[in-house]
N, C-alpha and C positions, 0 to 999 in steps of 0.2 A: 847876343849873337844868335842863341839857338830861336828866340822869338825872330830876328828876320827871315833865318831859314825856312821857320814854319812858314811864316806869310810867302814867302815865295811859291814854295811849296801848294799851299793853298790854294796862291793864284794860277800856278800852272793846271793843276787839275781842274779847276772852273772854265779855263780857258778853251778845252777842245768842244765843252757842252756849248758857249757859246757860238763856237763857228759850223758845228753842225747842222744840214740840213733839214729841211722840215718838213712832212711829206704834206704831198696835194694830193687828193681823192676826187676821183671820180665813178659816177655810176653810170652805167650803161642800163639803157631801161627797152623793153621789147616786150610788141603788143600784136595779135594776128590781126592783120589787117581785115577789114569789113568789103565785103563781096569780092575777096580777091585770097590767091596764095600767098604764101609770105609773111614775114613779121616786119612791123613797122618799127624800125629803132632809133631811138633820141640818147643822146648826150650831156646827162648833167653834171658839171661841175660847178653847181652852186652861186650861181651868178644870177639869175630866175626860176619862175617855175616852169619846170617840165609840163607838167600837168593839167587840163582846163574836165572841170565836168560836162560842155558841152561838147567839145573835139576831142579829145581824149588827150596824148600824148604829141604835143606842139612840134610843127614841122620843120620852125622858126629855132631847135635846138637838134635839128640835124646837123652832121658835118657836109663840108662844100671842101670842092678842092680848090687853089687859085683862081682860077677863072669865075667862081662862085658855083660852081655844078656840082648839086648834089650829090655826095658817095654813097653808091651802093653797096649793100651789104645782102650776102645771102640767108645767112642766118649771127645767131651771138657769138659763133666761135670766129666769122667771120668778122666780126667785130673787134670780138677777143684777140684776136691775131695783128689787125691793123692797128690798137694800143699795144700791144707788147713788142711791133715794130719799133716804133714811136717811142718808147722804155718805161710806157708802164709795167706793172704789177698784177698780178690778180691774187685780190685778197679771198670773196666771200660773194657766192651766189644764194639766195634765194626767190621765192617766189609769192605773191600776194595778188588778191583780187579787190579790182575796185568796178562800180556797177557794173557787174558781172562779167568783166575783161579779166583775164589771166593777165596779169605783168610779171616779166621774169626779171629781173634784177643782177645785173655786176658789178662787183665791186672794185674798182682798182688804186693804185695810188701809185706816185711817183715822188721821189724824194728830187728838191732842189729849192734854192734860196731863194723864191718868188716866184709869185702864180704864175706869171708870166712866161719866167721863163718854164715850168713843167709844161703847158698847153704852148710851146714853142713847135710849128710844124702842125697844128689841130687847131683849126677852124670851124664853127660855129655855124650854120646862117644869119642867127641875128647878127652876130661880131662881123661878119663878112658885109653886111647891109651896111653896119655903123662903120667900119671902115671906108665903105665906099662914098658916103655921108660925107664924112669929114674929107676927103680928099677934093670931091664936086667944092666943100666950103672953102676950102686953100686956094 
């Protein structure tokens, strides 16, 4: 009897690790734009790459809002603000140089049961393109 208890016992305490969530991260990456004011900012959640050594920071990992039109951002806190509408997190900023660009870097994450649904409401350009893809093919 006291062995079935344990195993019960056992199972209940494994059981909340399994249905907890799991968190998604995202970076927010920010670059001064080239002969203009402003920083260019892209969104990566790990899906491609951000990055090209000939363009720099890919436009194609900006956010669009429904219609597909780019969102502007004035600066990373304005960024920062539009993900923590949304219910990310912010973990950890810093900052790194690649051919002589300053990129600033943030960090965020959101807790939930599939990527999907975290980036539920945040749109892509490229996802916005491939959305629109498949629906011309239906």
């Amino acid at each position: 009897m006291k062995r079935l208890i344990l195993f019960c016992v056992g199972i209940l305490c494994f059981l909340p690790m399994q249905i907890q969530a799991r968190k998604y991260f995202c970076e927010i990456k920010g670059t001064e734009k080239v002969l203009s004011n402003g920083l260019k900012i892209v969104f990566d959640f790990g899906e491609s790459s951000v990055y090209s050594a000939w363009t720099g920071l890919k436009s194609k990992q900006k956010l669009v809002d429904e219609n597909g039109e780019e969102i502007k951002f004035n600066s990373m806190v304005d960024a920062a603000n539009y993900m923590s509408e949304k219910g990310w997190n912010f973990q950890q900023a810093y900052t790194s140089v690649y051919a002589d660009n300053v990129i600033q870097h943030w960090i965020f994450y959101k807790e939930a049961d599939s990527q999907e649904e975290a980036g539920k409401g945040i749109m892509t350009k490229k996802n916005y393109k491939k959305l629109q893809k498949n629906q011309i093919n239906e």
